[in-house]
N, C-alpha and C positions, 0 to 999 in steps of 0.2 A: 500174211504179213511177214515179212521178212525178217531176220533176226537181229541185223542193223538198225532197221527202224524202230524195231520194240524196245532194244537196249536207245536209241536217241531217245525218244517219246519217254521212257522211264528214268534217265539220267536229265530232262527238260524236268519232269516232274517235281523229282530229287532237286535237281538245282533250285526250282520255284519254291519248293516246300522250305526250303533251307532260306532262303531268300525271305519268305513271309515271315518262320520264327525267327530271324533276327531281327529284319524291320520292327516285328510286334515286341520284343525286346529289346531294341533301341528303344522305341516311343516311349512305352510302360516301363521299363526301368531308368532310363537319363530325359528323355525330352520333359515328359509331362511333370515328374518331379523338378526337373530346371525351370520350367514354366511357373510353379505354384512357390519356388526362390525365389525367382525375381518380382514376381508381386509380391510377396513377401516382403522383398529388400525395398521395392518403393512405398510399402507403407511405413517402414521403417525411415526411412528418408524422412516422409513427410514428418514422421513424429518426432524424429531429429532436429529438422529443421524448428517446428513449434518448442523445442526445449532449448535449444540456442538461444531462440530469439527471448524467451524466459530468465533465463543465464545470463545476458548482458545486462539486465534489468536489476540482478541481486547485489553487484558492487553498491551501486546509489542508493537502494531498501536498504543493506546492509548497514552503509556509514550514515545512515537516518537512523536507524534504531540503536547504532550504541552511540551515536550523540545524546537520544532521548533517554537513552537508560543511562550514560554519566550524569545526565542533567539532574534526573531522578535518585542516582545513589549519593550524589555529593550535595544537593541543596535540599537537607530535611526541613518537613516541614516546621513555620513558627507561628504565632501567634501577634499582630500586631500588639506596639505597645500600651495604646490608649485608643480611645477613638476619635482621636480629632482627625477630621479631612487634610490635616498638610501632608500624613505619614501616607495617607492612602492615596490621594491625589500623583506626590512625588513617586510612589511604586507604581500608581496606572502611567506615567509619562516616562519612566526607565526602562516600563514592560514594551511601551510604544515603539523604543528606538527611532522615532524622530519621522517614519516611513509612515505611521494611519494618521489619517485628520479626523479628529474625534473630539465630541462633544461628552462632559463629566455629569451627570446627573445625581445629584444626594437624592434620595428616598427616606429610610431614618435610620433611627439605631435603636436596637433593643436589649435591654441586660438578662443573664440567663445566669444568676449566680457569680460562679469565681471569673467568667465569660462573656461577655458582649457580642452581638451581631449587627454588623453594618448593611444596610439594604441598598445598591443604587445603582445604576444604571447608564451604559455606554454605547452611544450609535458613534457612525462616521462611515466614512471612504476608503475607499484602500482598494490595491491590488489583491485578489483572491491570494494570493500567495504570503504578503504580509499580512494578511489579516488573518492568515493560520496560525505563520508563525508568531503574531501576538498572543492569539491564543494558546498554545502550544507553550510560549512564557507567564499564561497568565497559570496555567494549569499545574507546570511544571516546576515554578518557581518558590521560594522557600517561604512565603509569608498563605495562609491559608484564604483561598480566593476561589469561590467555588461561584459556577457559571449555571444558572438556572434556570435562563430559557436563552435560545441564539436563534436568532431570525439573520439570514442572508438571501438578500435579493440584488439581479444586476441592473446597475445605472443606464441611465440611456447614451454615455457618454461612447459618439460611434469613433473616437482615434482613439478607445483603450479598451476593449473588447474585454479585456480580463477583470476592469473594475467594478468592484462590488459594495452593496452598502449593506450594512450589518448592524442589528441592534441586541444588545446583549442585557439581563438584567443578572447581577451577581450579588453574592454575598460574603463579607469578608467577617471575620472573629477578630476580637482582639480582648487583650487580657485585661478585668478590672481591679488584679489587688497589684500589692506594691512590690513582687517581682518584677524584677527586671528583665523583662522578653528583650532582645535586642533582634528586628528586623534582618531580615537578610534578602535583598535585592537581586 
């Protein structure tokens, strides 16, 4: 063998060997680490994307719950003044706002010392939405009106998919001595 060709054949070698560690140090140092980034970056994506779409949701929760917490800090609870049906009747028809059609049921009333409990009972129609937000006023509102059992079921009514019929049975307090509780609506 010639001394030309042993020096090419060894400088072919040299080049190939040279040629493999870097190829095997491109891969293993930048590609495969680039590789296990970018899937990386697209799960990051998608978990991005599911918190955005979370994000746009918290304005509307947000200005819902400090409505329901002004409602809460500014109308303390009272105690009805007496128990006749006009004080309670006129507070179930305020809490209404005019949106559920509902029917008024008395059940009775019973005394518990300085105390009174009124028993009775309120079905009707409504869109699911007002009939929360009745609720949501009967709950929240300043005279003591505590809801006991709430049945909601949907009507068969097929041009308002949203409407629901709801029965509720509650109980209200109100005061028996001769303070003066003044209602707050």
């Amino acid at each position: 063998m010639s001394y030309s060709l042993r020096n090419t054949i060894l400088l072919a070698v040299t080049l190939l060997l040279f040629l493999m560690i870097g190829g095997s140090w491109l891969y293993f140092g930048y590609y495969s680490p680039l590789a296990q980034k970018t899937t990386q970056f697209e799960r990051q994506e998608v978990q991005l994307a599911s918190l955005q779409s979370e994000a746009q949701r918290f304005p509307e929760t947000f200005e819902m719950y400090n409505e329901l917490n002004y409602k809460l800090e500014h109308f303390p609870k009272t105690f009805f003044p007496d128990h006749r049906l006009a004080h309670l009747y006129d507070y179930m028809r305020l809490a209404d706002r005019g949106s559920v059609f509902m029917n008024f049921d008395y059940a009775d009333s019973t005394s518990h010392g300085e105390y009174g409990r009124i028993r009775f009972n309120v079905d009707g129609v409504a869109d699911y939405r007002q009939v929360r937000d009745f609720i949501y006023t009967i709950e929240g509102s300043g005279p003591i009106v505590r809801i006991n059992n709430l049945q909601i079921r949907p009507t068969s009514n097929a041009e308002n998919l949203n409407e629901v019929g709801f029965r509720m049975q509650l109980e209200s307090f109100y005061s028996r001595t001769d303070r003066e509780v003044e209602p707050q609506f």
